[in-house]
N, C-alpha and C positions, 0 to 999 in steps of 0.2 A: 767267790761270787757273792755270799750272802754278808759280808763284812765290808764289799764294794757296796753293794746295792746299801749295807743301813748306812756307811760313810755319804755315798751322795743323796739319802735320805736328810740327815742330818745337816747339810750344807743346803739344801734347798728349804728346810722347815724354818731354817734358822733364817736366810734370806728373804721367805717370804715374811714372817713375822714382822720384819725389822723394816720390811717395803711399803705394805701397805696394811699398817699399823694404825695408822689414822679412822680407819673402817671402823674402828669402837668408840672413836668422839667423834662420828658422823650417824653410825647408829644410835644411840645414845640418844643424843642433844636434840636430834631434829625424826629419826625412826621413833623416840619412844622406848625401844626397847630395853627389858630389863639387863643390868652391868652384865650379870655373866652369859647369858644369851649371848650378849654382845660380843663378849671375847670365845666362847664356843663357838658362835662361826669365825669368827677370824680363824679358829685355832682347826678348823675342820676345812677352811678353803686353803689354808697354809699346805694341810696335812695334804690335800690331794694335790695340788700345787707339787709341792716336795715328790711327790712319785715319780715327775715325768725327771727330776735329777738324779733320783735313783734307779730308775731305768735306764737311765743314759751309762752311768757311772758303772752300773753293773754289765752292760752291754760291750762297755768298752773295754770291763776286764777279763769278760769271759770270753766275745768273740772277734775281738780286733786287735791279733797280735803280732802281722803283720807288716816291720817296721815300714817296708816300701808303699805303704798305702793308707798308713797309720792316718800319718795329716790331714790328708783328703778324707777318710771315711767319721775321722770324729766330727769335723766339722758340718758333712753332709748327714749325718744321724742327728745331731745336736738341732737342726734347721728343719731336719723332718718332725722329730717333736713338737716344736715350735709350733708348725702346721697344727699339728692334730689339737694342741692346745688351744686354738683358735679357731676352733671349730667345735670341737667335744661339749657337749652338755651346755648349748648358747655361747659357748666358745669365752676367753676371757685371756686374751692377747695382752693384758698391763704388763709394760713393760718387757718387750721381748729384749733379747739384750742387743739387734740394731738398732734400738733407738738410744742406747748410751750414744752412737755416734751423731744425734739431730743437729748439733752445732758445727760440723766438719761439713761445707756443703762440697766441697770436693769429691768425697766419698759418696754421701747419702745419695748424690746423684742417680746411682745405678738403679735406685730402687723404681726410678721408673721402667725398667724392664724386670726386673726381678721383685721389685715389691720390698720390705723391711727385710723380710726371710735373705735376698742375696746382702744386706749387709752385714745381717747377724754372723752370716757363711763368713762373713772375710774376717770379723773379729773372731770368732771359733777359731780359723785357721790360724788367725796370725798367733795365737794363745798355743797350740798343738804343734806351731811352729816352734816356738819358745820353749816349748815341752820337750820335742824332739833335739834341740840343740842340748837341753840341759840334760836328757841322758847319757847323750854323747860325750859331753864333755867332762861328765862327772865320771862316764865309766860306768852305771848304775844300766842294769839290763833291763828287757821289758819284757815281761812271759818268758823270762829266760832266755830271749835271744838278746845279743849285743847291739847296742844303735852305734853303728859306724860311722868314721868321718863323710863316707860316699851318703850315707842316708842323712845326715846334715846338712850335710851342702845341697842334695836334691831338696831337700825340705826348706829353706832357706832358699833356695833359688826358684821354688814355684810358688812360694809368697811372694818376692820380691815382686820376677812378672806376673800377677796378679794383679796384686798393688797398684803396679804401675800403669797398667791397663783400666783400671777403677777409678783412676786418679785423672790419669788422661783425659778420660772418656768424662769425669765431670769438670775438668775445666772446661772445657769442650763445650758441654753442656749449657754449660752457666754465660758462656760469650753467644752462642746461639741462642738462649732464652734474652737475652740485653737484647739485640739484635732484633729476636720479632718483639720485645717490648717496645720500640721506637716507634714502630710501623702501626701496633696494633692501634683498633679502637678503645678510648680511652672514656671511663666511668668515673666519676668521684665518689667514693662510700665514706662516712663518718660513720665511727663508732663509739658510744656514748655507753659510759659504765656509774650507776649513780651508787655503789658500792654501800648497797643497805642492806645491815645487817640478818643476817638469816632470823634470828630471835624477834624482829620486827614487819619481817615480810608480809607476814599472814597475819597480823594483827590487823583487827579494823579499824583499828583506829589511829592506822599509820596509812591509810590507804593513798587518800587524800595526798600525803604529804611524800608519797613513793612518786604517785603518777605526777605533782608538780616538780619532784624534784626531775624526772627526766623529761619532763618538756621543755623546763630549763635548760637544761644541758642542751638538748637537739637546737634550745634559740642559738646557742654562742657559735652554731657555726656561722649564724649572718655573716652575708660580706662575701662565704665562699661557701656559698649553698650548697649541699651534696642531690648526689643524682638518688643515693639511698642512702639513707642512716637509719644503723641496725641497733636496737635496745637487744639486752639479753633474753637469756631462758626465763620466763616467767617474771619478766619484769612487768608487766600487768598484773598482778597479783589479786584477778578478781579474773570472772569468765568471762573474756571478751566479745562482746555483743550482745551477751545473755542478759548482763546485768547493766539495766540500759544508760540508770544517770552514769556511773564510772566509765560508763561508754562513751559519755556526751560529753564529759569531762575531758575525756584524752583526744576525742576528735576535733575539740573544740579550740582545744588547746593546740595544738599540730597545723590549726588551717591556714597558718598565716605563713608555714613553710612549705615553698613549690620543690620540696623531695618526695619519693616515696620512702614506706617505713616498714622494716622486719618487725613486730613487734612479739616478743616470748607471752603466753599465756595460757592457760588452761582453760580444757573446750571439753563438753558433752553434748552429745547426740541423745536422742531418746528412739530407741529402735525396737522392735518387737514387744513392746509396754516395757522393756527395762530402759535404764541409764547406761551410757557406755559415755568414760573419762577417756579425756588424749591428752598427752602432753602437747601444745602444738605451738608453729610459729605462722603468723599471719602477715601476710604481703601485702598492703592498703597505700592506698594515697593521702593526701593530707587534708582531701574533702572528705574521708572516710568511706569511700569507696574500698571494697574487697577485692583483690585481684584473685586471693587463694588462698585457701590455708593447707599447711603441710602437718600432717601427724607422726610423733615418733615412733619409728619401727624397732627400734631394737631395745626394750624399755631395760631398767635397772632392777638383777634381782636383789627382792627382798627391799627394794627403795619405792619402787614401782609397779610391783607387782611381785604376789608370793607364788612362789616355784613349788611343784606338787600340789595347791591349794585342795586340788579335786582329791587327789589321794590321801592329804594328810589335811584336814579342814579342822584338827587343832589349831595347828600354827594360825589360822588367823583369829583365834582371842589372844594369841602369844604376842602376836606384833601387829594388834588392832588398830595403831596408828599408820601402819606402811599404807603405800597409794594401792588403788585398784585401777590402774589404766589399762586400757586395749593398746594393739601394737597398730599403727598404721601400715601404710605399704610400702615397701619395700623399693627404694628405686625414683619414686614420686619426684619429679619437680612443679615448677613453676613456670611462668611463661610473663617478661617483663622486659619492656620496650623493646621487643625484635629476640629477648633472649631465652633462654632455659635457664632458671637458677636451681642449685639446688642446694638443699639443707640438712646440715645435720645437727641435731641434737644433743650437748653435753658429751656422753658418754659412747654415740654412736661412731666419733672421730676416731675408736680406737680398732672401729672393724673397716680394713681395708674395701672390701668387697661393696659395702653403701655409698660407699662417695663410685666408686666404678661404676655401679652400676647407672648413679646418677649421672654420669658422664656419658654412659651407652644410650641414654635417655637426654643424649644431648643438651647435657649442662653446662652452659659458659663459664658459671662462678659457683664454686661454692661458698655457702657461707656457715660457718659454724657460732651457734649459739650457745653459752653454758653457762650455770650458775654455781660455782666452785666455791661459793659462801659456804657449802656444806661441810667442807672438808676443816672449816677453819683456820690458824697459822701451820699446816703442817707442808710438808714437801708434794703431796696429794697434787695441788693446780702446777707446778711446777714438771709433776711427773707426765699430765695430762696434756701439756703444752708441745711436747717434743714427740705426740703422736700426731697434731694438729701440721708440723715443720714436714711429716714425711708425707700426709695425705696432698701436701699442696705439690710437692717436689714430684708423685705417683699422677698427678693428674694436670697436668701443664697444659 
């Protein structure tokens, strides 16, 4: 057990490391933080990371030996962890391993009844299926019992109808979603990416030249005016409202297009004699009208906000450039021409439960905002993108 457990230790430290690797030229370049700070948390969110592999790994050699139930029980422990990972300590759900499958929409289907968790199940299984065949046929026993040709074939044969049932069920799907798309009422959104550099965002003296470059962009839809056009996370790169000329700049600029506009920006309140920061996105018109702002609820630790702050109030001369934001609420939408929209923020796309909720709170659309200029050329936006492919397929 203790040889399983540091084997799937060692297989999961090593994957996370190799995963989200990027975390040290995001803290770094844009946290401030010092080099090895930087790679000490990576190498401490890897390490507890890696636990939930070596308790799987140890789990499965100590009490799952079972050949007739082998299949089925790695796959459903495997999907239980998963859970608890996404929940545990603010939860941190990157990259569970159903979202290898974001580009199969056949499959990813299912996860609107079961969520990511039932398709991570069917790739576990079909892997424990593979496993199971190849003891058999090699002869190789498992806890010392023999996997037989009967236990290959049951194991192979309840992948198969699985499979085929997941398959079914999202073609199915995807001809019933065509279907009410015909019928449905129909919206125009543009979305407008003026791709400035993280290094020049918060410069002031790129300000000017951020907010014409995206009023720009939002003219070129003339001719086929949207009903909303979304700028990203903090593409106002000044407090919007607060700071009135860069205010009059952008509303000024926007009035000559009859859309409404999501625009990303950063917002403080002044409450009880302190300052409280939001990450937020704002819902206006092109007179500059307000319809709402939404604040981010599930902020980014150590991007966002420092985790333990109260108990360890070193860390913040450590990583004195990290943000100090409040969380918003949870669930929050909007309310725009007859509908509920609702939003999420960057990194909030990767917790199932905020776009659901916003959905119980009767959200038509949602729309996701983010600024993945942080991550720079790495696999990072890429990784982030194929959580965005299962929240829209979880909420139809």
């Amino acid at each position: 057990m203790k040889e399983s457990f540091f084997l799937g230790f060692l297989a999961g430290i090593t994957h996370y490391l190799t995963l989200v690797y990027w975390l040290i030229h995001t803290m770094r370049t844009y946290g401030h933080l010092p080099w090895v700070l930087s790679v000490v948390i990576l190498i401490l969110l890897s390490t507890y990371l890696a636990l939930y592999f070596a308790v799987f790994s140890a789990a499965v050699s100590r009490f799952f030996s079972k050949p007739s139930v082998l299949f089925i029980i790695i796959p459903a422990f495997w999907v239980g962890l998963e859970y608890i990972r996404s929940f545990f300590l603010s939860g941190f759900p990157w990259e569970l391993i159903g979202y290898s499958q974001f580009n199969l929409l056949q499959i990813l289907q299912i996860s609107d009844i079961f969520g990511v968790y039932g398709v991570s199940f069917l790739v576990v299984l079909s892997n424990a299926t593979i496993f199971t065949l190849f003891l058999s046929l090699s002869g190789q026993k498992w806890q010392g019992i023999t996997i037989t040709k009967i236990h290959a074939l049951v194991a192979a044969s309840v992948f198969v109808f699985i499979f085929l049932i997941a398959w079914s069920y999202g073609t199915l799907r995807i001809k019933s979603i065509d279907r009410l798309a015909v019928k449905s009422p129909k919206k125009r959104v543009s979305v407008v990416q003026g791709n400035i550099k993280q290094s020049e965002k918060w410069d002031k003296a790129f300000q000017h030249a951020t907010i014409k470059k995206y009023i720009d962009l939002s003219h070129q839809t003339k001719g086929e005016w949207a009903d909303l056009i979304v700028w990203p996370e903090t593409s106002a790169p000044f407090y919007f409202l607060k700071e009135k000329q860069l205010s009059r700049i952008l509303i000024n600029g926007i009035s000559d297009i009859p859309s409404d506009f999501i625009i990303g920006s950063p917002c403080y309140e002044r409450r009880n004699n302190k300052i409280e920061y939001y990450n937020s996105a704002y819902l206006i018109g092109s007179a500059g009208n307000v319809y709402g702002r939404y604040d981010k609820a599930h902020l980014v630790p150590f991007g966002e906000y420092i985790p333990l702050k109260r108990w360890l109030p070193f860390l913040g001369k450590i990583v004195e450039h990290v943000g100090d934001f409040k969380p918003g609420k949870k669930g929050n939408t909007l309310q725009w021409n007859n509908h509920q929209l609702g939003f999420l923020i960057c990194y909030e796309i990767i917790f199932p439960d905020l776009s659901r909720a916003m959905v119980k709170n009767q959200a038509a659309l949602l729309v996701n905002i983010t600024n993945d200029a942080w991550y720079g050329r790495t696999s990072a936006p890429y990784q982030h993108f194929s959580k965005a492919v299962f929240r829209a397929v979880e909420n139809p």
